[in-house]
C-alpha positions, 0 to 999 in steps of 0.5 A: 793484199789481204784485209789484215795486213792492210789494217795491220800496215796501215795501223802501224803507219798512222800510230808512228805518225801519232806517236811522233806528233807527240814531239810537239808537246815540251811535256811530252818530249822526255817520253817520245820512245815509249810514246811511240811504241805504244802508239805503233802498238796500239795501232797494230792491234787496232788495224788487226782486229778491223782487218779482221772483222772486215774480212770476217763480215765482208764488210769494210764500213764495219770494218772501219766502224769497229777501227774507229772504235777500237782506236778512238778509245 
């Protein structure tokens, strides 16, 4: 499988989980679908771009460097 497309499935993976573990927060729980897509969103996006720059570089620890950054923000 290539670089991006892993990133990208497993970026979307790991934002619906994120998105989901929303439900915990009784503020949060009116606004569970626009949490969600955003999570998976922004997760997609993140999971491209180390993708990306993993196969760019043909680095993974980069890779996974410019991941956390990019999704830690």
């Amino acid at each position: 499988m290539k670089k991006p497309l892993l990133g990208i499935l497993v970026g979307a993976g790991l934002g619906l989980l994120d998105g989901l573990s929303a439900w915990a927060s009784p503020e949060a729980q009116s606004m569970m679908m626009s949490i969600v897509i955003g999570s998976t969103v922004k997760g997609v996006l993140t999971g491209a771009m180390m993708g990306l720059v993993a196969r760019r570089l043909r680095s993974l620890i980069l890779g996974v460097l410019v991941g956390l950054s990019c999704g830690g923000y």
